[in-house]
C-alpha positions in Angstrom: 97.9 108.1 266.2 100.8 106.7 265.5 102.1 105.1 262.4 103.9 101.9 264.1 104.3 101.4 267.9 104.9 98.1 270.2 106.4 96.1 267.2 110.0 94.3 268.7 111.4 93.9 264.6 111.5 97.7 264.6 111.1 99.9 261.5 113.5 98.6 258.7 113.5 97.7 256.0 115.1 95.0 258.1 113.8 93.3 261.4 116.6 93.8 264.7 115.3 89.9 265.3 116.2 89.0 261.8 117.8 89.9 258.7 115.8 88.2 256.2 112.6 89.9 255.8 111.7 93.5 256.2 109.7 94.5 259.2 106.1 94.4 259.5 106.1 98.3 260.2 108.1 98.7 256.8 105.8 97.2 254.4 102.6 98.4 256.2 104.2 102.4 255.5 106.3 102.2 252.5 105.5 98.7 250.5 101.8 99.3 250.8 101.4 102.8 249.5 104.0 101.9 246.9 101.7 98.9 245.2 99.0 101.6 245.1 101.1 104.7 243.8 102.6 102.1 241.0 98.9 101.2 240.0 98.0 104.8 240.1 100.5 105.4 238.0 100.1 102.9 235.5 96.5 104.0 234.9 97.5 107.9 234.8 100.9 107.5 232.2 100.0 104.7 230.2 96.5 103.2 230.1 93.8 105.1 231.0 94.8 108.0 228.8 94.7 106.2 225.7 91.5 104.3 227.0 89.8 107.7 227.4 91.3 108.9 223.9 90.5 105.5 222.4 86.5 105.8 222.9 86.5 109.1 222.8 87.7 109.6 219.2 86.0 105.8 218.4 82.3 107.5 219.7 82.6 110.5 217.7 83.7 109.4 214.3 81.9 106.5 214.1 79.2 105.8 211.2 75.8 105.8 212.0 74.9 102.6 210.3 77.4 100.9 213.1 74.9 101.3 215.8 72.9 99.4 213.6 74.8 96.7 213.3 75.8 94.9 216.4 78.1 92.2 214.5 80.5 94.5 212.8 83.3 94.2 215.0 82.8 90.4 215.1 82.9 90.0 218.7 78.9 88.7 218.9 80.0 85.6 218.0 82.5 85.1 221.0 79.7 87.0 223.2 77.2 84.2 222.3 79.8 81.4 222.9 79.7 82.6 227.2 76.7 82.0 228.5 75.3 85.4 230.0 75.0 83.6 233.3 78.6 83.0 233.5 79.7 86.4 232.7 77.3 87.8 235.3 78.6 85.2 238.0 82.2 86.1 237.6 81.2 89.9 237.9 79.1 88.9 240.7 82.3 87.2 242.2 84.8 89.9 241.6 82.7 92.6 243.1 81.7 90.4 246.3 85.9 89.8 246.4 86.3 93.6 246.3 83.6 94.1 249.4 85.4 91.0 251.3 88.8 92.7 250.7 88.0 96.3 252.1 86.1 94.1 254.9 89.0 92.4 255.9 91.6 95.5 255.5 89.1 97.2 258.1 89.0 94.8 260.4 93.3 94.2 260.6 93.2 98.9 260.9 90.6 98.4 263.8 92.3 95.8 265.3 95.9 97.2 265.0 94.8 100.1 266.6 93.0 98.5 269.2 96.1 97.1 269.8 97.7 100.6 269.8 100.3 98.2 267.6 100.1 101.5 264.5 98.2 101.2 261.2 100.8 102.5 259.0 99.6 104.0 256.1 97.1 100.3 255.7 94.0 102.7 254.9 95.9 104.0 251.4 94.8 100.4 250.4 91.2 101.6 250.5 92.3 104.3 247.7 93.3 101.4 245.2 90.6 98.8 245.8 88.0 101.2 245.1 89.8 102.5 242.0 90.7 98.9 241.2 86.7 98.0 241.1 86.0 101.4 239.5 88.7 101.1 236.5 86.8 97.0 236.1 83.3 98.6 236.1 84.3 101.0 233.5 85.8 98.3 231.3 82.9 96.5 231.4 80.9 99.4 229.9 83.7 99.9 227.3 83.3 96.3 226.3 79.5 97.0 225.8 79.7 99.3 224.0 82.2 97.8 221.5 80.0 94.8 221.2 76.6 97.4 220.4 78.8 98.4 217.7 79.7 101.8 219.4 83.5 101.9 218.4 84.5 101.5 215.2 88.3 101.1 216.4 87.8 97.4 217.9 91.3 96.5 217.9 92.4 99.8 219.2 89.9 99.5 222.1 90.7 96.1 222.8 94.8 96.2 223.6 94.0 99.5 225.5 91.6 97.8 227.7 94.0 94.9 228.2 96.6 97.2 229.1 94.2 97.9 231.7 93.8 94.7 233.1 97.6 94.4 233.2 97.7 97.1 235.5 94.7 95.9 237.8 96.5 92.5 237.5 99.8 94.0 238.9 98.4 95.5 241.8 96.2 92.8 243.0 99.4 90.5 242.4 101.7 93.0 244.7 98.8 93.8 247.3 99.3 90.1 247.9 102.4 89.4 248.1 102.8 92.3 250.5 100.2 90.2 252.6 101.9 87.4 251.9 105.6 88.7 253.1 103.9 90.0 256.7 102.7 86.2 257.3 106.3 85.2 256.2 107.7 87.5 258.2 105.7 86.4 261.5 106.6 82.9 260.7 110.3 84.0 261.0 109.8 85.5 264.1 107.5 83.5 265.8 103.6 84.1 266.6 104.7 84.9 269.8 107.3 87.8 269.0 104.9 90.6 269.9 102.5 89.2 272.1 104.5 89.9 275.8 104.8 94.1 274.6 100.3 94.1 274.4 97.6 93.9 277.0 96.8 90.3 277.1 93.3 90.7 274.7 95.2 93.0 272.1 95.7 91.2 268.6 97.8 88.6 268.7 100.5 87.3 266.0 98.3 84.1 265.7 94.8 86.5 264.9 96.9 88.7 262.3 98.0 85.6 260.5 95.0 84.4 260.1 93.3 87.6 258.9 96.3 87.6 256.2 96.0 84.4 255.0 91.9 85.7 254.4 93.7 88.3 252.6 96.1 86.5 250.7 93.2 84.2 249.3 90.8 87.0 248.1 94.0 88.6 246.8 94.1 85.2 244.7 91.1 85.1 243.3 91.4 88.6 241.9 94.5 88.2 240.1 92.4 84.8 238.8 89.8 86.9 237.6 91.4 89.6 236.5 93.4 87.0 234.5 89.9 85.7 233.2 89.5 89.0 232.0 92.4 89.4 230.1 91.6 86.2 228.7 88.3 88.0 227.0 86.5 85.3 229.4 85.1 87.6 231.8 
């Protein structure tokens, strides 16, 4: 398998058709993994440390009459001001993003290498989706818990998680505009620029475009809603 084959712009960072954009082959191997290793990062130097020290230390020292008392942090009020239908219809709705995102990424691998056209290293996206929907399900908890009274360190709790949300915000903001640079990049060349080097039913510029644009528009929506999130709406 190889990582990029049968692509006329050539490796990069920059196309031999053009010198505007880098190459398709470029951001699928290095700009792709690199959105992913920066969110990995994020979560392993900065936030989910503290998030993990946050509720650990918050669980075991709080008092016992806390669990008690769901309104001591305050935050009941603002939890009865959402409807719970809302809240459950935005998680629906990020979750069903997250399943129509790893659908679509499957579905450009199968059809690049169908096309024996090279994935790159497209399936390292897999790795930060599913950490991306991990990290949000784990954040919901956390909220829970804060609002049961189970963390005596509210404030604490609360910029940690949002910290949090930054860093699922980045990467669903650079996974799209990765997407978004390969359409560009295609419009520069022209949806015709690979199609003479495939067998006449591999994936044509045209079909890859179209997939992006999918792509582009889930990626969207989750930076929306992980913006909703930050926004204590979601």
């Amino acid at each position: 398998m190889q990582l990029c084959s049968n692509r006329p712009e050539g490796f990069g960072p920059h196309s031999s058709m053009h010198g505007q954009l880098p190459t398709t082959c470029f951001l699928d191997i290095i700009v792709v993994p690199l959105s992913v290793w920066i969110y990995l990062a994020l979560l392993a130097f900065i936030a989910l440390p503290l998030f993990l020290l946050s509720h650990f230390r918050s669980s075991s020292s709080v008092p016992k009459s806390a669990f008690f008392n769901p309104s001591s942090d305050g935050n009941d009020v603002t939890s009865r001001a959402r409807p719970r239908w809302l809240l459950l219809t935005v998680r629906i709705l990020y979750y069903f993003l997250v399943i129509a995102i790893i659908a679509m990424v499957s579905l450009e691998i199968a059809r690049l290498e169908t096309a024996e056209l090279g994935i790159g290293l497209l399936p390292f996206q897999y790795v930060g989706v599913v950490i991306a929907a991990i990290v949000h399900s784990l954040l919901l908890v956390a909220a829970k818990r804060r609002k049961a009274g189970k963390s005596r360190s509210a404030s604490s709790g609360v910029m940690v998680e949002k910290l949090v949300i930054m860093a699922g915000t980045l990467f669903w903001l650079m996974l799209t505009i990765t997407w978004a640079l390969k359409i560009a990049t295609y419009a520069v060349e022209g949806i015709y620029s690979r199609d003479g080097m495939v067998p006449q039913d591999a994936y044509r510029v045209v079909d890859e475009v179209t997939d992006l644009g999918v792509m582009v528009l889930l990626g969207l929506l989750e930076v929306l809603f992980e913006g909703l999130a930050l926004a204590g709406i979601a």
